[in-house]
Every structure is written in C-alpha cells, then in structure tokens.
C-alpha positions in Angstrom: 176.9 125.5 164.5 173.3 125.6 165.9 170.9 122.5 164.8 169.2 124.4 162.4 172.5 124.7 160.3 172.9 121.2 160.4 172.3 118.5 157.9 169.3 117.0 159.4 170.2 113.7 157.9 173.0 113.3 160.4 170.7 115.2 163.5 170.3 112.0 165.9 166.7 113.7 166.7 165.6 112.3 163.2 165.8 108.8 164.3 163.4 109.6 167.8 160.5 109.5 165.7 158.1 106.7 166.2 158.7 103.9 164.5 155.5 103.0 162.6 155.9 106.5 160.7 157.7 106.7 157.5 160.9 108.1 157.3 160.1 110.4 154.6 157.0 111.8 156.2 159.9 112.6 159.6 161.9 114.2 157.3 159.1 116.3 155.6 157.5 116.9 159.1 161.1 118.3 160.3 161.6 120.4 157.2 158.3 122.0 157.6 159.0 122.5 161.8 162.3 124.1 160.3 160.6 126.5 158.4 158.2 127.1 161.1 161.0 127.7 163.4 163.0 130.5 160.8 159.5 132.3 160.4 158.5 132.5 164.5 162.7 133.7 164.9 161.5 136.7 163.0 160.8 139.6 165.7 158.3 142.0 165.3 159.9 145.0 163.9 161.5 143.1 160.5 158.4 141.5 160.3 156.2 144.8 160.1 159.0 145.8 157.1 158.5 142.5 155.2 154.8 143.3 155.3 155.4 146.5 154.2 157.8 145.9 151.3 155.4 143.6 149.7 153.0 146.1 150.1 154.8 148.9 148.4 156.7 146.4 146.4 154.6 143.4 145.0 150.9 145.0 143.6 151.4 145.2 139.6 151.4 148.3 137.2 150.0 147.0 133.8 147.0 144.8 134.2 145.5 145.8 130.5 146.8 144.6 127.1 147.6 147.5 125.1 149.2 148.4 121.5 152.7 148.3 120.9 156.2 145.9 120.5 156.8 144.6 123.8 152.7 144.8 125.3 151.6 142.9 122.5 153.6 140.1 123.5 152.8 140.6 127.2 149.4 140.1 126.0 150.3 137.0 123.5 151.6 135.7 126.7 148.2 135.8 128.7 146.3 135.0 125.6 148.3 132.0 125.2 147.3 130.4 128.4 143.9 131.8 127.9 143.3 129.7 124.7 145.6 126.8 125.8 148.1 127.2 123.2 151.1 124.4 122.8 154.2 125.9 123.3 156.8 124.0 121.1 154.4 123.2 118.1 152.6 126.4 118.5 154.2 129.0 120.4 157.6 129.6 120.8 159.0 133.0 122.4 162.0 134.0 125.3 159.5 133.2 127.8 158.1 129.9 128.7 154.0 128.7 129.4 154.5 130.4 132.5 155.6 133.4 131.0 152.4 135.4 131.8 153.0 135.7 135.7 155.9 138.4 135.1 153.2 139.9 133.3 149.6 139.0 133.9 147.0 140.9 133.2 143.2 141.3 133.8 141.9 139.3 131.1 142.2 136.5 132.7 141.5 135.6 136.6 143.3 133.0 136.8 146.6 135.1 135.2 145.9 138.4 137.6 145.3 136.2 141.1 148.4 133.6 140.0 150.7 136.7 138.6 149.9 138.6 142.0 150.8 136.0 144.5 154.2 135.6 141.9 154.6 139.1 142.5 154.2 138.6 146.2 156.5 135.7 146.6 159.1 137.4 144.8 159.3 140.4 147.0 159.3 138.4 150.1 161.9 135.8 148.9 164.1 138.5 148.3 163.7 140.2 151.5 164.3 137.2 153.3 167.4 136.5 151.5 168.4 140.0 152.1 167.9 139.6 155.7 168.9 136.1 156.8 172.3 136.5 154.9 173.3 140.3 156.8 171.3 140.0 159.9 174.4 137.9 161.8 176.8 140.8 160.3 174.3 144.0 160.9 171.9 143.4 163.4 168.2 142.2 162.8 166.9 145.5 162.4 169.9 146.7 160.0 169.6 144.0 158.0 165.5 144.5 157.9 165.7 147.7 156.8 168.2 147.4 153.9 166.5 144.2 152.6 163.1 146.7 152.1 164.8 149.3 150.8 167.1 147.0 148.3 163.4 145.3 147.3 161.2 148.5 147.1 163.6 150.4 145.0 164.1 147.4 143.0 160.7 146.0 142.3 159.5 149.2 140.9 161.4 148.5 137.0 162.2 145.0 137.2 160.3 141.8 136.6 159.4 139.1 139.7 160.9 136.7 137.9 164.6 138.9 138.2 163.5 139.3 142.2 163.1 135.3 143.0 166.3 134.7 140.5 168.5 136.9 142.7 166.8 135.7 146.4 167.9 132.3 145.4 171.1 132.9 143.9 171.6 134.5 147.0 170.9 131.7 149.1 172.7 129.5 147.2 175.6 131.4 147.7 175.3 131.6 151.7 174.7 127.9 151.3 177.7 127.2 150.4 179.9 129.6 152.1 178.3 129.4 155.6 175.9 126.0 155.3 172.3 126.2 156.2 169.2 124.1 156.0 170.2 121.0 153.4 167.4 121.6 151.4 168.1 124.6 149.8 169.6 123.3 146.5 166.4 121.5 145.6 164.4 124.4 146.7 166.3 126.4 144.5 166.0 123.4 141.6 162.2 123.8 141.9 162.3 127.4 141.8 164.6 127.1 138.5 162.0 124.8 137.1 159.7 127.4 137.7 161.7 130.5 136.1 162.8 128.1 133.2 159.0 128.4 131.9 158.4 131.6 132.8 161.8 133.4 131.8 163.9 130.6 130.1 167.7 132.4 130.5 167.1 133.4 133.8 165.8 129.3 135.1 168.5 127.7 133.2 171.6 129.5 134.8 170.1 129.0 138.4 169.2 125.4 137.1 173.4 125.6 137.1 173.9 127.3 140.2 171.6 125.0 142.1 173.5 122.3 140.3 177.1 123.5 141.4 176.2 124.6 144.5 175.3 120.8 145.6 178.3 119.7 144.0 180.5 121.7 145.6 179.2 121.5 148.6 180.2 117.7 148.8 177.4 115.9 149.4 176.4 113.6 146.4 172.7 113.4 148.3 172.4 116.8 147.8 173.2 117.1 143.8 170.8 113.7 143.6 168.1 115.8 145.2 168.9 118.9 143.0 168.4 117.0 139.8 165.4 115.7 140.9 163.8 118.4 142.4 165.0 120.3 138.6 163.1 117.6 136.8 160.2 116.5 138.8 159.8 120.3 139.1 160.0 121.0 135.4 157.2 118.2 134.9 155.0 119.4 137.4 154.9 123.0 136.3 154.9 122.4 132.4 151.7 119.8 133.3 150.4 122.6 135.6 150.6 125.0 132.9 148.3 122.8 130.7 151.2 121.6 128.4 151.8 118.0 127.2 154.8 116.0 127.8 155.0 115.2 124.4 155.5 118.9 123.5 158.0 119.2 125.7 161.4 118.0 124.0 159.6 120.6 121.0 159.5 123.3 123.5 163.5 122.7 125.1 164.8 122.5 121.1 163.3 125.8 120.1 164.1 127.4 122.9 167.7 126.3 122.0 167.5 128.0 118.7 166.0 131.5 120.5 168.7 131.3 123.2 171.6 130.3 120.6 170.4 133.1 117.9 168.9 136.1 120.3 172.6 137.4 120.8 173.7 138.0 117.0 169.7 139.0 115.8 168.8 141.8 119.0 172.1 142.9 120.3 172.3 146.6 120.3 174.9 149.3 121.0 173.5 152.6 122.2 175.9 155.6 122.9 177.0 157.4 125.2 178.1 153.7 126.6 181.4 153.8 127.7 180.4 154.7 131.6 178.3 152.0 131.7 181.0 149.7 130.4 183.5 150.9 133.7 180.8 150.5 135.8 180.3 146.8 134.6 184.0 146.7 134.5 184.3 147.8 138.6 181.9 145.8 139.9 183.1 142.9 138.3 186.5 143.9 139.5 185.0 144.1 143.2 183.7 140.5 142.6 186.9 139.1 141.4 188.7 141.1 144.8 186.0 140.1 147.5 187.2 136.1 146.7 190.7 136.6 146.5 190.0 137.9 149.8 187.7 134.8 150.7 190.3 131.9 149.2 192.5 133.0 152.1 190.1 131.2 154.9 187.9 128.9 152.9 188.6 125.2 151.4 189.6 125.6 147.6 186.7 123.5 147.0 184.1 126.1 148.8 186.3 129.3 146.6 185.8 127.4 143.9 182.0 127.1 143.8 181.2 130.0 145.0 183.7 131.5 142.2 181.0 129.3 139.8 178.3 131.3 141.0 179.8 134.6 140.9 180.4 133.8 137.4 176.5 132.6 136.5 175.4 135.8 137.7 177.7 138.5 136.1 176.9 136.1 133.4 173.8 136.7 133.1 173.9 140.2 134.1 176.5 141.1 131.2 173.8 139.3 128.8 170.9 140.5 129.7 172.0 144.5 130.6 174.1 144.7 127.4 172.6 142.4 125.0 170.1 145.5 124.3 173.1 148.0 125.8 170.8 151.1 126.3 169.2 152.7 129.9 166.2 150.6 130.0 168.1 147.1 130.2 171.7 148.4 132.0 169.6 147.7 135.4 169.5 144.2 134.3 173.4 143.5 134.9 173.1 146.0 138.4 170.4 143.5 139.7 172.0 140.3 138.7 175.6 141.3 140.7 173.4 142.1 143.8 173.4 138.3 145.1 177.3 138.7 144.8 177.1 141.8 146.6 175.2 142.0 149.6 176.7 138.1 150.1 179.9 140.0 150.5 178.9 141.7 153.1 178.8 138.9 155.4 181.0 136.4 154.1 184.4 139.0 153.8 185.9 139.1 156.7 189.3 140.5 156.0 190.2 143.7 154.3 188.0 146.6 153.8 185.3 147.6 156.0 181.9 146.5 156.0 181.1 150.1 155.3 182.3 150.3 151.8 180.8 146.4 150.8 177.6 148.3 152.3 178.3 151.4 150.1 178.8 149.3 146.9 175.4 147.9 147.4 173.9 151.0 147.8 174.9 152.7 144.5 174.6 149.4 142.8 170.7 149.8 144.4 170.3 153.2 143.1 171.7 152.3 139.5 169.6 149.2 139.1 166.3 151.1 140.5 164.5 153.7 138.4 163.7 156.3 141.3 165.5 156.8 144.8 162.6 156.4 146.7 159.4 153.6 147.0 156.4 154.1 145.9 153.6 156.0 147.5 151.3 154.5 149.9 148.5 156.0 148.1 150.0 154.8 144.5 149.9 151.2 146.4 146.6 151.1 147.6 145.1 152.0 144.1 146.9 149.6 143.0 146.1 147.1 145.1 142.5 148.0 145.2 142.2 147.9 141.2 143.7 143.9 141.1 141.5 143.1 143.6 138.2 145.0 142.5 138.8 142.4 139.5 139.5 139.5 140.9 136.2 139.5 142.7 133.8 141.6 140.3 132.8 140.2 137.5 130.9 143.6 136.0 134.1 145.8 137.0 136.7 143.4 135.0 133.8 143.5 132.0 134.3 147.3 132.3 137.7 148.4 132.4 138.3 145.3 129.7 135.9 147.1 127.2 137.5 150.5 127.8 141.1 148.8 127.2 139.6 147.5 124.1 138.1 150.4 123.0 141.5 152.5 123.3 143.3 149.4 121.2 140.7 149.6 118.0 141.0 153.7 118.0 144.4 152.6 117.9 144.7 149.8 115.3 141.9 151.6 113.1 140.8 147.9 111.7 138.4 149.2 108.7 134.5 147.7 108.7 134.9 145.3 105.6 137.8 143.7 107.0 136.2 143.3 110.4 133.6 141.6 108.4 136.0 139.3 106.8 138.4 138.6 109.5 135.1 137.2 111.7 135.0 133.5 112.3 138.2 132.4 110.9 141.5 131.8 112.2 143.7 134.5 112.1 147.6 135.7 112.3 148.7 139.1 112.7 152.1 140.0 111.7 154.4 141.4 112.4 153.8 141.0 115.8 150.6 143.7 117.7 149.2 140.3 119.1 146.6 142.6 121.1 144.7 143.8 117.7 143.5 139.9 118.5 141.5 140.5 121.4 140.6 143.9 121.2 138.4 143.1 117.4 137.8 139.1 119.7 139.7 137.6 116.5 140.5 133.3 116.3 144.0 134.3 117.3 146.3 131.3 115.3 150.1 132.3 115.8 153.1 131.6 114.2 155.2 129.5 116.8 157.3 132.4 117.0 154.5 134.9 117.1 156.5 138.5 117.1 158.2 137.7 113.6 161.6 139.3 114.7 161.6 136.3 117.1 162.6 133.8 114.5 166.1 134.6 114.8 167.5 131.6 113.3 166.9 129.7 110.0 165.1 126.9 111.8 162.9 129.2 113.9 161.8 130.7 110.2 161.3 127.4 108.7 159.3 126.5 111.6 157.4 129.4 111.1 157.2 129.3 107.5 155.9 125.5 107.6 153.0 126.0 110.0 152.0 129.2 107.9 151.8 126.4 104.9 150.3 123.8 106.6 147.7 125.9 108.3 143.5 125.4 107.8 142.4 126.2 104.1 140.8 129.4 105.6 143.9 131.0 107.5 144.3 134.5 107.2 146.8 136.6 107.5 146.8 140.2 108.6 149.5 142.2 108.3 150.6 145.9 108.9 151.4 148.3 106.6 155.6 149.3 106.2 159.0 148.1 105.2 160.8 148.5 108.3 161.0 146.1 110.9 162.9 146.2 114.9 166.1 147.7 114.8 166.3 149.1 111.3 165.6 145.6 109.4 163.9 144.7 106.5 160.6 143.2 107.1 160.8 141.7 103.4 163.5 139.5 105.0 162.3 139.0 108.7 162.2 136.4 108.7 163.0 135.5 104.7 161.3 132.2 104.6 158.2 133.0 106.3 157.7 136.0 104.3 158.1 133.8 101.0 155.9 131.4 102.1 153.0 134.3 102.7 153.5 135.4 98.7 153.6 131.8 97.6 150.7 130.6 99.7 148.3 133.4 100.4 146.9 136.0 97.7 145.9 139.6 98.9 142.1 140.1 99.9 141.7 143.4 101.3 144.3 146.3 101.6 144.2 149.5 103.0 146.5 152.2 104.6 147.2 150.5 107.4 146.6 146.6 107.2 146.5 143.7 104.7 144.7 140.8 104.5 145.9 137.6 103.2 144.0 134.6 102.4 145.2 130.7 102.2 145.1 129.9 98.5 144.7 126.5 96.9 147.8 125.9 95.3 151.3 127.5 95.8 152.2 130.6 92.6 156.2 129.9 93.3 157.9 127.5 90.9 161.1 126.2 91.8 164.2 128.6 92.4 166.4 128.8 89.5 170.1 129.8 90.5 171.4 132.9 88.2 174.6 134.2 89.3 177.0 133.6 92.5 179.1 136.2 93.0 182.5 136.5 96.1 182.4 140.0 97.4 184.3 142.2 99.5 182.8 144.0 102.5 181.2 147.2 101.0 181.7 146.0 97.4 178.6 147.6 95.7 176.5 144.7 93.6 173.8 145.1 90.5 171.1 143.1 91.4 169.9 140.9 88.6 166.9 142.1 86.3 163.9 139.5 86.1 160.5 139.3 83.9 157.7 141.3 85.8 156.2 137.6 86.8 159.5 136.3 88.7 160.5 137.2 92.3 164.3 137.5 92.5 166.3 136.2 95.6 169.6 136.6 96.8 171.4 134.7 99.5 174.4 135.7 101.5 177.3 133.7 103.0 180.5 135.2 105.2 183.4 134.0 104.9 185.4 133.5 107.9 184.3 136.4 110.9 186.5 139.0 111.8 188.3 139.7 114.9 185.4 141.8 116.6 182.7 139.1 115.3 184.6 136.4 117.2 185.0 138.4 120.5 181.7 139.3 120.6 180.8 135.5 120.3 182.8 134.4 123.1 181.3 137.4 125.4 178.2 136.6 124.0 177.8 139.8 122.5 177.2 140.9 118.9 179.4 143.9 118.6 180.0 144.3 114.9 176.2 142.7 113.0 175.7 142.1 109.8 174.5 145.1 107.6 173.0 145.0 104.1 172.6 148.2 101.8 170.0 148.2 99.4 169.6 151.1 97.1 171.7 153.2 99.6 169.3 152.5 102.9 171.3 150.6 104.9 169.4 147.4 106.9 170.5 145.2 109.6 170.5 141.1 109.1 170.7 138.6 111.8 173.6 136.3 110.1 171.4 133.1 110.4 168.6 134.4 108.4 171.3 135.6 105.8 171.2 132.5 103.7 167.9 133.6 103.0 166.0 133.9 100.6 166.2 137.1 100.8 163.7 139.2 98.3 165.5 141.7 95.7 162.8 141.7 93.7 158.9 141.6 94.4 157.0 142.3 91.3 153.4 144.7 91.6 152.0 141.5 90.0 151.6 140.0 93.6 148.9 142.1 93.8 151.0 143.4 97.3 150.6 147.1 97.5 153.9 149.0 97.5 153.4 150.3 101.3 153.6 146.7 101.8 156.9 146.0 99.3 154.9 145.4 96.6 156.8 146.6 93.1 160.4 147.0 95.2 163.2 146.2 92.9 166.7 147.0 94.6 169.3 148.0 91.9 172.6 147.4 93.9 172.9 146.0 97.2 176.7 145.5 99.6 177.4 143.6 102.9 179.3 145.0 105.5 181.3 141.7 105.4 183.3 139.7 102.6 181.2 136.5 101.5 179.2 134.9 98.9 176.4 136.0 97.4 173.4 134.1 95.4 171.0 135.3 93.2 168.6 133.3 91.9 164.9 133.7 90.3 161.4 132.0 91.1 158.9 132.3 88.4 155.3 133.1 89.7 152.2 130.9 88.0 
C-alpha cells in the first residue's frame, strides 16, 4: 500500500512536524500536500482531456427564464435567491436554497458565475472519479479517455447536481473496497450538505452512503468526521445561502412531507415501458452478480457496505428514472448505476472479462446520454462566450434580459388594466408560470409551495392555504385561465384547501380569457361546513352529487378503505402503480390520495363571481373512485 493510501493518522511522518505547530494545522497542511500530490501525478495527456471535457461538458444551455411548467420554476428558483426568500416559511419545493446552481440563469450574477463553477466542478469530479478508480486496471490514458467520454455524453441531459452525486458515490465505493485518502467520507458529507440544498433526494442518500461508508469501513474517527462534516456542512451552506437557522427545522419538515408525498401525487406510467423495465431489471441483476463475485475475496464486513451502497444508488435510480417512467427521466436510473458500474470494473477480479464490465458501461453510457457524440467545439465556445459576455457586461445582460422578457409577455398576454392593477402590490401567480413575475417586474409573494401541484400532501396544502390567509390586506392573486391541472387533475382540487381558501378570502377583480385577478377581502364569505350525507362505496360505484341553494359551495371528501395488493407494492418500491382516480360527470381526474380528504369542490356556484373558464358555475352530477372508501358530502353557505 503506497503512503498516500494510508490513514495519515497512523503515518509516523505526521508526528515530524515541529512542535510549536498545531496538530490540526499538520494534519490540514498534509491533506492539502496530498491533494497536491494526486493533481502533479496527473501526466500531461489525461490532463489535456480533463480540460477538455469541462470544456465541452460544463458551459450551460438555458441562461434565460422562459414560460412554461418546469422553466418557471427554474426561474422561481433564481428569483428566490434573488429576493432572499425563506425557504421553510416561504418557499418550499424538491429543490433546496441552493437549488438555482443546477439551473442558474442570467438574471442574476451571482447565480450564472456560482451555477458555472457548479457546472465545472461537477464535470471534473466526475472525471476524476472516473479516472482514479480504472487508471490501475486500464492504463492512465484508457482510463482518461473513457472518463471524458462517460462525462461529455453525460453532461449534455443531466443536471450537475446528478454529475457530483455519482463522482462521489463513486469514491465512496473505491473507499471502501480498495482504501484511499481517509478523508473522503467527510468530503463526501460536505458535498451531501451541499446537494441536500440544492437537490434534496439526491444529498440525503449520499448523506447515507457517506455515513455507511465510514461505518463500514471500521474506523469510528471516520463516521465521527462524517457526521460532522454532514452538519457543519449543512450549516455553513444554508447560512451561505442567506437562510436563517431558525428556518431551518421548517425547511427539513416540509421537505419531509414533499419527499413522503411526491411518489403517490407525480408517479407516472408511460407505455411502451416494458423494455425499460428489463433493462432496469439486468443491470440490477449485473449489480447483484459483480458482489457475489466480490464476497468471495473481501471481509463480509467490506461486501456488506459496499452492498449498502449499491443499494442507495439503484435506489435512487429506480426513483428518480421511474417515478415519472417516460424517456426524458429513464436516463436518471442509467446514471445513478454508473458509480456501481465503472467501480466494477476495477474491483472484480474473478469471472468475466474486463471487456464485458467495460461493454456494460458503455451501453449504460449511451442509454443515459441523449446523443452518441459531445458537443461541438463551436456549440461550446458560444456557449461559453454568451455566460461570460454577461458576467462582465453589464449593457449586454440588460439586453438579452429585455429580449427574454419581451418573448415571456407576448407569451403570457397580461392585458393593460391588469398590468395597472397588479403594479406595486404583492403578488402570487397560480398555478405555477413563476416567470410572468419578472417578465411584467411584479412583487413576486409565493405560496411556500409555489407550483400548486407541489403541495402533494394535506399539510403542504394547509401550509399553503394558511399563508394565502394570513397574507398583507393587499395580496393578489393571479391566476390562469382552465380546469386542468399536471397529469390530468383537477385544478379545483389541487391542492383543495388552498383553492378554498382563494374563494373564501379573495373576491374576483379583473377577468379575462386568459388570467384572473383576485383580491384579499376583509372578511372570509364561507360559513362553517355543514355535513350532509356520508356514503361507503365501491370502486366504480357511480354517486349523485348532492344539490345545494345557488349561494352554498358543496364539498365532498374521500377516504379508502384498506389499499389493494398493487397500492401496497408500489409503496414498498416506492412507486405509485395503481393512483387514485375520480370521475366527475364522465371526465375522469387523477387525485394524489393525501389531498383526497379534501375538501374537494362538487359544487361552485356562478355567484362567486368566478368565470366558468375558471370553474365558476361547475356543478358535477355524479362522481366514482377507482377505489372502495368513504365518501363525505357536506355544504358551506357563502355570506
């Protein structure tokens, strides 16, 4: 084992140091020489290809907030650090206060020059881990070469957040098979810190793997240093990020409710899907094969843990590329098994040759990557060119910003009079099109969870629907026209209690085609709920909803009775195969089950003065579940 492999704890150079310097400062002083040391082993020709796979790799695509689902929360993202927004009390979402770097864009400096060098360190932590785990198998310049292609073809569809998961997941995992410098667990705590504000599923599994791999490993210093590093680093970056301490047991609770209710609210199952099922189901087969073959020559403990990690990561994978099964998010689970992969190819020693571990990496490669070669050299250089034209020019950023904005108001087609009234006053924009706030320069004032279909559970809508309540006397409320919300629901029911709480505490102001403005009013129209009829129902079982006076809202509220078979499996995979459906009037809706307690509106009377492109005057007749349960119906008179 050469001294840089060793646990520099026990090196007897570490005690040589002078005596009147601090132990601490030796150790940081030999870490740092460490470092220096793996960098100046790098010869020239892997060096030249690390360059140039951050090159090709690292410069960013979308730098301007545009209209749509998933850019307008890319853009809530970089408004939210922009305006210095709490996240717990006032912003809750999948990502964290860091969120931004895996997206930055150009409307902030600060976002585009921090979200670049993200981009950078991402690319060239992965190629390093690439290359210092196959170099002793392959050869430096083998091992060079497949780390930049595994990163360029990579990098082009999938998030730096993804990149850095898998180049320390990968590290973690020749940690603990082979050894290595002792502070990679608590580097890899830090990074987790890190990730867990920026992509909150991705930091809290390597906040595990970090965690098991000093465990297993056998040194209690190690795990000691891993904890801390996890929560000084989670301290550091959350004050960093401009947050509060006290916000942050908020923050960690909510973000409990989005990771516990995302599964059952967004899981979807697009067909054809049964190859990319046998592909998951072979490379997890590979997995489970390449440490049978490695418990033959390694300590059960060292099988064990790295048996741990394996699991985190196909975790993951299986989460995140099926939780939405379709081909945009099937290269999540590809890049997630990578770590597991290319590992392999070093650490199996027995069996097969290292031609087909190699081989396996390749076409897991090509499946997670969206095109079979890098990108251009002339593609890169604009790129690069554009990011840093505005990070230094002032009047450039100015320019391309008014032209992004001018595309977003053809787009969003905000009428004059409701400019006029939306100026000044604080604003939130539902259902989610958080950019239609900065392109018209609106007092952006979100909802905690800002894109409404976030609020996948009935404490995320409560928390929503109580800071609509409790907002400034002047809080307005624009919302777009339609009925139909992500994934064929409802948008009278998503979420149910915030929707109630707009009717009973805001009044219509302006209306047209396309938006809807709401105003805070002084006293709440809703009257108490008044239970009218609880009916047990069968799945399917066809139900007359209850008729009402033209001045009552009618409600229904819906409880299963114990899930089925496929409700249950999909639970313990973490998978919603079989969601909750509702037909109302023969349209058929989909209802994240911890929303379905409502209350959900049957009922919404014309009287609300809500047009009906808005659900104003709906009144279902007969509505089913797809599952046996309970259902409530129950009245609130309207003052």
């Amino acid at each position: 084992m050469s001294v840089d492999e060793t646990d520099v704890t026990r090196s007897p150079e570490a005690t040589r140091a002078p005596a009147d310097v601090p132990g601490r400062r030796r150790r940081l002083a030999r870490y740092w020489r460490l470092i220096r040391r793996r960098f100046s082993e790098l010869p020239p020709v892997p060096v030249w290809l690390l360059l140039a796979t951050v090159v090709f790799a690292a410069p960013l695509d979308a730098v301007y907030p545009t209209a749509g689902l998933d850019p307008s929360w890319e853009a809530g993202l970089n408004l939210a650090r922009q305006r210095r927004l709490r996240f717990g009390p006032e912003l809750v979402f999948t990502y964290g206060p860091w969120g931004f770097l895996d997206h930055p864009e150009a409307v902030s400096r600060f976002n585009l020059v921090t979200g670049t060098l993200f981009a950078v360190l991402a690319c060239a932590a992965a190629w390093l881990a690439v290359y210092l785990v196959l170099r002793a198998r392959l050869g430096q310049l083998v091992a060079a070469i497949t780390g930049s292609l595994l990163v360029m073809l990579c990098a082009l569809t999938i998030e730096p957040s993804a990149l850095l998961f898998a180049a320390m997941m990968l590290a973690l995992l020749g940690y603990l098979d082979r050894g290595g410098p002792p502070w990679i667990p608590a580097a890899a705590a830090a990074g987790a810190a890190l990730l867990i504000q920026v992509k909150f599923s991705e930091g809290a599994v390597l906040a595990l793997g970090s965690l098991c791999a000093a465990a297993f490993a056998g040194r209690w210093r190690r795990l000691v240093e891993a904890g801390l590093a996890l929560v000084g680093g989670t301290l550091l970056a959350w004050l960093l990020a401009g947050q509060s301490i006290a916000d942050l047991p908020a923050w960690v609770r909510e973000m409990r409710q989005v990771a516990v209710g995302y599964t059952d609210a967004m899981s979807l199952e697009a067909r054809p899907n049964v190859l990319p099922y046998l592909l998951i189901v072979a490379i997890c087969a590979i997995a489970v094969g390449y440490l049978v073959r490695l418990a033959r020559d390694r300590p059960a403990r060292i099988t064990a843990g790295i048996a741990v990690l394996v699991l985190l990561a196909l975790y993951l994978g299986f989460r995140e590329g099926t939780g939405r099964h379709g081909p945009g998010m099937q290269k999540y689970f590809y890049l997630y098994a990578l770590p597991v992969l290319v590992w392999a190819v070093a650490a199996v020693s027995v069996g097969r040759r290292v031609v087909f571990r190699l081989g396996v990496v390749a076409v897991v490669v090509l499946l997670a990557g969206s095109s079979w070669s890098p990108l251009s050299p002339a593609d890169a250089m604009s790129r690069w060119g554009d990011q840093l034209q505005l990070s230094v020019d002032s009047r450039y950023q100015a320019q391309r910003l008014q032209q992004a904005r001018l595309v977003a108001q053809q787009h969003y087609a905000v009428s004059g009079p409701m400019r006029a009234a939306l100026a000044g006053a604080p604003v939130t924009v539902d259902p989610w099109e958080a950019t239609l706030a900065w392109a018209y320069g609106l007092d952006w004032k979100p909802v905690p969870a800002f894109q409404s279909y976030v609020a996948y559970t009935g404490k995320l809508d409560a928390l929503n629907a109580a800071a609509l309540v409790n907002a400034q006397p002047n809080r307005l409320v624009l919302r777009a026209a339609g009925l139909n919300s992500i994934d064929g629901r409802n948008r009278l029911w998503d979420p149910p209690r915030y929707l109630l709480a707009e009717l009973c505490d805001y009044r219509p102001v302006l209306s047209d085609s396309r938006w809807l403005l709401l105003r805070k009013a002084e006293v709440d129209r809703c009257g108490a709920a008044q239970p009218l009829a609880t009916v047990r129902v069968s799945a399917g079982q066809q139900l007359s909803v209850p008729v009402a006076d033209p001045g009552s809202l009618v409600t229904m509220s819906f409880r299963a009775s114990s899930p089925g078979l496929l409700v249950r499996l999909g639970r313990a995979l973490d998978k919603s195969f079989h969601p909750l459906e509702v037909t109302a009037d023969g349209t058929r809706y989909r209802l994240p089950r911890a929303l379905a307690d409502g209350p959900l509106i049957a009922r919404l009377p014309a009287s609300t003065g809500w047009p009906g492109s808005y659900g104003g005057g709906t009144g279902y007749r007969t509505v089913s579940f797809s599952e046996p349960g309970e259902v409530q119906f129950s009245i609130i008179p309207l003052s």
